[in-house]
C-alpha positions in Angstrom: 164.2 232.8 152.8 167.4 233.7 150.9 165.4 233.0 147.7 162.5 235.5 148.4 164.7 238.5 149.8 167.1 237.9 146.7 163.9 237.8 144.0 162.3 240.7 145.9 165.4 242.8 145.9 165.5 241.7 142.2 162.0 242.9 141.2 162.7 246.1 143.2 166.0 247.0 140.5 163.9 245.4 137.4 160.7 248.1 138.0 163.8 250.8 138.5 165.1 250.1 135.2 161.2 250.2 133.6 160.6 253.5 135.7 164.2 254.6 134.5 163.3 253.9 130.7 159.5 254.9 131.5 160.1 258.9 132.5 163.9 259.3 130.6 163.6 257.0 127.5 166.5 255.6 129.3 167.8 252.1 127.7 171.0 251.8 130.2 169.0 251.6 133.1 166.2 249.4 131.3 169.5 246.9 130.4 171.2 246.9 133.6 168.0 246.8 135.5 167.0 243.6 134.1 170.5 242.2 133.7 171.2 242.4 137.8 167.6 241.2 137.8 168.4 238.3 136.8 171.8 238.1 138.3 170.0 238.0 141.6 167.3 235.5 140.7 169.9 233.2 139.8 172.2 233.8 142.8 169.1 233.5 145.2 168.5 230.0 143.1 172.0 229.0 144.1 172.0 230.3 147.8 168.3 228.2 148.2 170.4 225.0 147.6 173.3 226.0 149.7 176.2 227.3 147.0 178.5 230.0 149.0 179.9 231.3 145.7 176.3 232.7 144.7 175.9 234.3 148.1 179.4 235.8 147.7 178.9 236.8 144.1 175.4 238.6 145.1 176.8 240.4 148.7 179.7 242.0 145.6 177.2 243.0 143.4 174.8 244.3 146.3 178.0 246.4 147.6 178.5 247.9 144.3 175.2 248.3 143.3 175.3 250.5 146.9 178.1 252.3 145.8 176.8 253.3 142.6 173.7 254.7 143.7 175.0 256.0 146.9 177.6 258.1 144.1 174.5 259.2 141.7 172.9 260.2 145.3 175.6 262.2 146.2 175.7 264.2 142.7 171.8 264.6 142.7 171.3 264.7 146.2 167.2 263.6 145.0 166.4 260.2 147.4 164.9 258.7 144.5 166.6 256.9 143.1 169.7 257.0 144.4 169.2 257.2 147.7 166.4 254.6 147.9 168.5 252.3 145.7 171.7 253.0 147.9 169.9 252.2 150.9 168.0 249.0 150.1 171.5 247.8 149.1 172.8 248.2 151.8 169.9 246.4 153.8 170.2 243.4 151.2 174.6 243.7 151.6 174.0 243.0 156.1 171.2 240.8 155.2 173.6 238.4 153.5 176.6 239.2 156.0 174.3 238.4 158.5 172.8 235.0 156.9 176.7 233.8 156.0 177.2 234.2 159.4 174.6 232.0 160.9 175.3 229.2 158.2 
């Protein structure tokens, strides 16, 4: 299950880096989308055969990715992206709390 909610989360910041370089011509968000893409494929590879370090290494990057857009929501104060993006971080953050927990 850790492999499906990590490659889902994944595909859900790789279309918000197309849609980013899609309506602004945006190249940033088109790098970094795919780049924590593919961060989170390869950490949901490593929590599917039981590695703690990838599950650490993607509940960081989940809290900072939830930082970051929570900040860009708080300048724009538009839900999307920001907010949406701040929010589904935190879902993916407690869903790995919560899974460390029970292992």
């Amino acid at each position: 299950m850790d492999l499906y909610v990590s490659v889902g989360y994944a595909v859900l910041l790789f279309i918000g880096g197309l849609v980013g370089y899609a309506t602004a011509g945006s190249i940033p968000s088109l790098i970094m989308g795919s780049v924590a893409a593919l961060l989170f494929c390869i950490c949901g590879v490593g929590m599917m055969q039981g590695r703690n370090p990838a599950r650490v290494t993607a509940l960081i990057c989940a809290l900072l990715l939830m930082a970051f857009f929570g900040y860009r929501f708080a300048l724009t104060t538009r839900f999307f992206p920001g907010g949406f993006m701040a929010i589904a971080s935190l879902l993916f953050a407690f869903f790995l709390s919560k899974r460390r927990k029970a292992n």
